[in-house]
N, C-alpha and C positions, 0 to 999 in steps of 0.2 A: 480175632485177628483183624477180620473188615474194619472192625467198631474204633480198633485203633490208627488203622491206617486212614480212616475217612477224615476228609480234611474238613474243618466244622466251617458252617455258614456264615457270614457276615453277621454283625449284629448291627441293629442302630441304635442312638443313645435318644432318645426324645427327650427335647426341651420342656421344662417346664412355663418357659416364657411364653411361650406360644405352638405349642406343639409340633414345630419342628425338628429336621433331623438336626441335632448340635454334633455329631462325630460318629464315624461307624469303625469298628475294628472288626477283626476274625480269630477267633480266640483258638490258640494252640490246642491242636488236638493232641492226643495223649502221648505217642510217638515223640510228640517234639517237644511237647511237655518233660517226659522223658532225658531228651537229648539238652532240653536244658538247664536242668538239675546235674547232669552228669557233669555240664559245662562248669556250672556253680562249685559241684566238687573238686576238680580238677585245681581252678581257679585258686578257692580256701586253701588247698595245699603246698602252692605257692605263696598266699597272701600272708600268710599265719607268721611264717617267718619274717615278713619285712617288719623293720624298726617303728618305734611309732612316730617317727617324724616324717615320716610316706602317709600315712595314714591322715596324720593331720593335716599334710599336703594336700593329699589327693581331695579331703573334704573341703579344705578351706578353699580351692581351685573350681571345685566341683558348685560353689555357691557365684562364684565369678561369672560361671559360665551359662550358669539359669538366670542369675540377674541379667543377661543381654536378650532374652527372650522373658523375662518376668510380664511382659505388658500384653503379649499375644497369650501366654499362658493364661495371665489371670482371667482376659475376655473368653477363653474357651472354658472355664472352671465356670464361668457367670452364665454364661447356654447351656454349660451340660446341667448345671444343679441350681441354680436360680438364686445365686447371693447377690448382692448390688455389690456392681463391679470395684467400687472402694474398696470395699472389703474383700473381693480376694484378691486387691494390689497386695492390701495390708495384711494378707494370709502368706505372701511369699518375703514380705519383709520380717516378718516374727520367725518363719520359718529358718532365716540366716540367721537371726538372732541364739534361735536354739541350738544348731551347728556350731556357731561359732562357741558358745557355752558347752557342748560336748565335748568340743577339741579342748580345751582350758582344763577342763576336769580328766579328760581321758590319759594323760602319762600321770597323774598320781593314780586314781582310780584303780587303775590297772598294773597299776607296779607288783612286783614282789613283795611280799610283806614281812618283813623279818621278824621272829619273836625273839623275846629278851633270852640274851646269852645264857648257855647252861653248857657247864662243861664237857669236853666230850662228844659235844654236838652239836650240828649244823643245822636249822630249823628253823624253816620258811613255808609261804604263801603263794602261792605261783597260780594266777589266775588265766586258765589259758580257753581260745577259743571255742564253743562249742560244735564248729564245723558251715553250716549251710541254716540260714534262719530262714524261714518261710514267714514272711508279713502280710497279712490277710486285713485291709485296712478299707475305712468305712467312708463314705460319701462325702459327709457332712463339712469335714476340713480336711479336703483331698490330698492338700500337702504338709500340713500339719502333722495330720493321724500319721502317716504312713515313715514320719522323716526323723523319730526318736531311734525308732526300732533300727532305720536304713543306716543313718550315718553310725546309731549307735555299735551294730553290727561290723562293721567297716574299722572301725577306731578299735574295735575287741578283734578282731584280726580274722573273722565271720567271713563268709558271702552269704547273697541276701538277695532272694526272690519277689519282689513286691506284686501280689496278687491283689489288685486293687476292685473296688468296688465295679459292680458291669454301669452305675449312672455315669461313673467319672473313672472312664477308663482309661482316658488317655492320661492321665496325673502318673503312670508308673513308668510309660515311656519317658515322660516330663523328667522325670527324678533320674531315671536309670541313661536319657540320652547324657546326661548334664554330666555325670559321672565319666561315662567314654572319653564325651570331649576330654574333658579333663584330664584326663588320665593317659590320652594320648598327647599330650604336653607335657609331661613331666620326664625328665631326664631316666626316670626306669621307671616305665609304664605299668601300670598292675595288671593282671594276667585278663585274660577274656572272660567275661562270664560271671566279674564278681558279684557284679549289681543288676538283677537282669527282670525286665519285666517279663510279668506272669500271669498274663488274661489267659483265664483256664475255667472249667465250668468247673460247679459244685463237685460232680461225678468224679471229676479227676483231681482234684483238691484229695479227696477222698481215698479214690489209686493212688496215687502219690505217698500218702499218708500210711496204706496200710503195705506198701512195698519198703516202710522202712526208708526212703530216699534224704528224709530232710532230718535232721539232728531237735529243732525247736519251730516250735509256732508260737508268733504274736500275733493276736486276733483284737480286733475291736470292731463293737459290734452292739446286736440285741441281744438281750439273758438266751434267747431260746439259740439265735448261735452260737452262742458262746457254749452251751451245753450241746450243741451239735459235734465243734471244732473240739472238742474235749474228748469227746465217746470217741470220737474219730482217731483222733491222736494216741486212745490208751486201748484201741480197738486190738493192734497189734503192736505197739511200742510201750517203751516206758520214755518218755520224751518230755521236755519241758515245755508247759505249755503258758504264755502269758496274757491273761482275757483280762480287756477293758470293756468296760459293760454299759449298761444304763444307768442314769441318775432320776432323782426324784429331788434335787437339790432346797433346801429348805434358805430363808433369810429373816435371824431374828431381828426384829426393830425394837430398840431400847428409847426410853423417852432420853437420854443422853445423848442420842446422835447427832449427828453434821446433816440437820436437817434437807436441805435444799440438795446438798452432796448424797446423802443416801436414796432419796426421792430419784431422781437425773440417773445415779447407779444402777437402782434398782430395775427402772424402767430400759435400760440398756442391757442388763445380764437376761433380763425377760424376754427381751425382742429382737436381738441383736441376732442374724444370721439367722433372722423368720424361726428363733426360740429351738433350735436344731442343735442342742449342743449337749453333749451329755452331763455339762456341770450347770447349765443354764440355769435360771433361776425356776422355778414351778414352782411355787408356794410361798407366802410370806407371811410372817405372825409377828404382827403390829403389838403392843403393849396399849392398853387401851384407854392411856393416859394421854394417847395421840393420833388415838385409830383415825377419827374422823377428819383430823388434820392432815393427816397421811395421805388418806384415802383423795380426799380433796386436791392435792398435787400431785396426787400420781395421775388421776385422772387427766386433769392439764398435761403433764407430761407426755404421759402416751399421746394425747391426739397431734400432738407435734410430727407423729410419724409418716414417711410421707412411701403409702404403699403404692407399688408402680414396678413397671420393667426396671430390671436392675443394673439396664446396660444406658438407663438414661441417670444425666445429670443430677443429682438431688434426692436418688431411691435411698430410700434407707430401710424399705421393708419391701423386698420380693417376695415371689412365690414358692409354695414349697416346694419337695423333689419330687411329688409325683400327686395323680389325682387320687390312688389308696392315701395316700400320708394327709392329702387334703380334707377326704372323708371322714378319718379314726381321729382326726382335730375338731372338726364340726361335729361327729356324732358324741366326742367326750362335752362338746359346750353344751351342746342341745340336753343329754343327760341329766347336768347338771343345773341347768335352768328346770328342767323338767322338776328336779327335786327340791325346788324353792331359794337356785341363786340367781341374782341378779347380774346380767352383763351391762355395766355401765358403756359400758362403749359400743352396744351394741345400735342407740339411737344417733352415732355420728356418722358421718358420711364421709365413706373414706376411698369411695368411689371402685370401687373394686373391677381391675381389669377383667374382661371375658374372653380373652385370646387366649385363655387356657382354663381349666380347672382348675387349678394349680392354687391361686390367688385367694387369699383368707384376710376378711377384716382382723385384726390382731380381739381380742376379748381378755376382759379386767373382770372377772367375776368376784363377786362379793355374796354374803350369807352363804358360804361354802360351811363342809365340814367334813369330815374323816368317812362318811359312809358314800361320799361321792369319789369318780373312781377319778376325775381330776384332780385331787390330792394325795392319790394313792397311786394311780400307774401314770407312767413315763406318759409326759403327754408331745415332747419331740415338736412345737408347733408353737405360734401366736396365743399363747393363753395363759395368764396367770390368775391363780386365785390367791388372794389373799384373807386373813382372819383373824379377828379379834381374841385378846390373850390377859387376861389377870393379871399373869407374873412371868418372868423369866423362867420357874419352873413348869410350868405351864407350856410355854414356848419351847421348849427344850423335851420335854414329853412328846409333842405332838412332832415334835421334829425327829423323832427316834421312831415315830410311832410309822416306819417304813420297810419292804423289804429292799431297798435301795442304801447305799452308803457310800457317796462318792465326796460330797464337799457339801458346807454349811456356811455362810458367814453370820456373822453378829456385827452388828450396826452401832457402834456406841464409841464414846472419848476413854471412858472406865476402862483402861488395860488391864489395871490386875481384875478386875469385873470381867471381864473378855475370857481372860486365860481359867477364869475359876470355869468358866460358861464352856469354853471349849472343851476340856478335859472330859465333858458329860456327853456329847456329840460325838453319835458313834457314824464316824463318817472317817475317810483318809485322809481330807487334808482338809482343816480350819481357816477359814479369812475373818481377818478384823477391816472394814470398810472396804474390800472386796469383792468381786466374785466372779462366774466365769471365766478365770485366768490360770492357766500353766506357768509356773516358775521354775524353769530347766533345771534348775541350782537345785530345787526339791524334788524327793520322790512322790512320783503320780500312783495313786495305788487305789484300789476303790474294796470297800468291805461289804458283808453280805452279797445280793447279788448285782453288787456293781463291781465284781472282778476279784481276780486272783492274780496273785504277781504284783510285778515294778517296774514303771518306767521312766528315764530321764534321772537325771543326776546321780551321782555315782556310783548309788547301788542301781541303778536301769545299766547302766553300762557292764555292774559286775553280771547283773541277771543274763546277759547274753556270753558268758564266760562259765566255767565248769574250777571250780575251786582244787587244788592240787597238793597235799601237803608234801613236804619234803624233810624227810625225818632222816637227816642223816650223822650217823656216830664214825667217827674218827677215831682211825685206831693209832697209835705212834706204832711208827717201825722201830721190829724188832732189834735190840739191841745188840752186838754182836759180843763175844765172850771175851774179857780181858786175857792179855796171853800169861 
């Protein structure tokens, strides 16, 4: 009983910029943890019933009112986690983008679904809420991650806890104050408690979990929590649980490509957000008709990159989120040179800040191969390796040859080449001259251990819904007996 009533500590977030404090919160102890899942439920039981044109309201209102603070938000996402501050402008403008894509999809998505007439009977689809979502969302694209599940939740007639990561914890307040506002503008207000932030420790994630309080969990994350969040969830429940995981993201290079376009691409899915992304590029397998060419402008490419504070003018490669995440990046390069690859970029001078640990020249390894664990485990960081490749078959091997399965692109003009290529890639979602990108309109879904479940477009929206059949036989009234 102490253990619940003690009110827990402050925490502070340390910057990766320079190791200062960037935000401190105090994270709900259990009691109020408690009180605010109860609030959540209460809430849902109200919300369920409003039409969906509250819903798309209250979302499309809710993005109104973040864009008026969008610019103070992004500088505190760029001290707590170390992106260069364009990029988390451009993390809050993709983030409307996806909202407003959910709203568009969500009254068909979510309709009734009628099946073809059979006499006798009435016989439908009724997709209805599954009560209270628990969103457990990951550092890396603090508003990004967290804002499928949120609005998707919201649009399905949900409430929705956002439990956000402790670097970037202030992103749940960010999302769930934007919601209030909002919502206290609107001609009938949505009940209290729909959208609520959820800084809560492991421990209590866990109580929570095993009192039965929350209906689903969407988690994104590492393999290893995503098998935490799981045990957890089936510890005492049978509960829907949605893990987005790691990647190992492969890019095949065809001698048919949009040369100068896939080189500039490729070195931007590699590095882009200091290579922190779970679709990120990790691995590239050249066709060896152009390896050397390749290799030769990627090189050029990457030292373009201009590593620095990210809250100054012109950063385009910060520091990572922490000085662990700096080490397990350096001890995979170091590894790998140790086993005879070469980091090209290793004799450029890229002048590397010392206001924190934090800070990684980016590395372009070459004479890699499958027994080095940079090609095989998530390396989350500034490092790619790339490798030379026979055939398409070949490329396409060594790109399976993972326990990862989240995305793959192929690099070529050859469409029906493309789609023969993609069909062998056992990954969830395919690009042709893409990568590192979310398309709302498509299901995000990741195979092997890059996840279970679906998120975004309008099977993510039905995934936060409970399917209802309605099987109903019509009797005609009895006739009554001629006189």
């Amino acid at each position: 009983m102490l253990a619940a009533m003690t009110q827990p500590s402050p925490v502070a977030v340390i910057s990766p910029i320079d190791a200062s404090v960037a935000h401190e919160y105090r994270p709900l102890g259990l009691d109020a943890a408690r009180a605010t899942v109860d609030r959540a439920r209460l809430a849902q039981r109200v919300w369920k019933a409003r039409p969906m044109a509250d819903r798309v309201e209250l979302c499309t209102k809710m993005l109104e009112h973040f864009a008026a603070k969008a610019n103070g938000h992004a500088t505190l996402i760029s001290k707590m986690m170390g992106k260069p501050l364009a990029e988390a402008q451009g993390e809050a403008r993709v983030m409307a983008g996806r909202v407003e894509a959910l709203c568009r999809l969500a009254p068909e998505a979510l309709a009734d679904e009628p099946l073809p007439a059979k006499e006798g009977f009435h016989r439908f689809i009724r997709h209805e809420p599954v009560g209270v979502v628990l969103d457990i969302a990951a550092w890396n694209y603090p508003l990004l991650v967290p804002i499928g599940a949120v609005a998707g939740a919201v649009l399905a007639g949900d409430s929705v806890l956002i439990k956000h990561a402790p670097q970037t914890a202030a992103c749940g307040a960010m999302i769930a104050d934007a919601f209030a506002e909002a919502g206290a503008l609107m001609a009938a207000p949505p009940p209290e408690g729909l959208v609520s932030d959820f800084m809560v420790s492991h421990e209590t994630v866990g109580t929570i979990l095993d009192e039965r309080r929350v209906d689903q969990v969407a988690f994104t994350g590492s393999v290893r929590g995503g098998h935490e969040v799981f045990r957890a969830a089936a510890r005492e429940n049978f509960m829907n649980v949605g893990l987005e995981l790691g990647g190992k993201d492969a890019a095949l290079v065809l001698p048919d490509c949009d040369f100068e376009f896939t080189v500039a691409n490729l070195v931007e899915g590699a590095f882009y957000n200091a290579g922190q992304s779970c679709c990120a590029i990790e691995r590239i397998y050249v066709h060896a008709a152009l390896y050397d060419r390749f290799v030769e402008a990627y090189l050029a490419e990457a030292k373009k990159l201009k590593l620095g504070n990210p809250l100054a003018a012109g950063t385009t490669l910060g520091p990572v989120v922490n000085a662990d995440a700096a080490a397990r990046v350096r001890a995979q390069v170091e590894a790998a040179v140790a086993a005879g690859a070469t980091d090209l970029l290793a004799a450029h001078d890229f002048a590397v800040p010392d206001a924190s640990p934090c800070y990684l020249a980016p590395a372009m390894l070459v004479d890699v191969d499958h027994t080095m664990a940079v090609m095989r485990e998530e390396t989350f960081g500034p490092a790619i390796g790339i490798m030379k490749v026979a055939s398409e078959a070949e490329a396409v091997a060594l790109a399976n040859d993972s326990s990862f399965g989240l995305t793959a692109s192929i690099w070529s003009t050859d469409d029906a080449r493309v789609e023969a290529i993609a069909g062998q890639l056992e990954v969830g979602t395919v690009f042709q001259n893409r990568a590192d990108f979310l398309d709302p309109e498509l299901p995000w879904v990741g195979v092997k251990d890059s996840g279970s479940g679906v998120s975004l477009s309008h099977l993510g929206l039905r995934a936060l819904t409970r399917p209802k059949s309605f099987h109903l036989r019509r009797r005609e009234p009895a006739k009554a007996d001629s006189p």
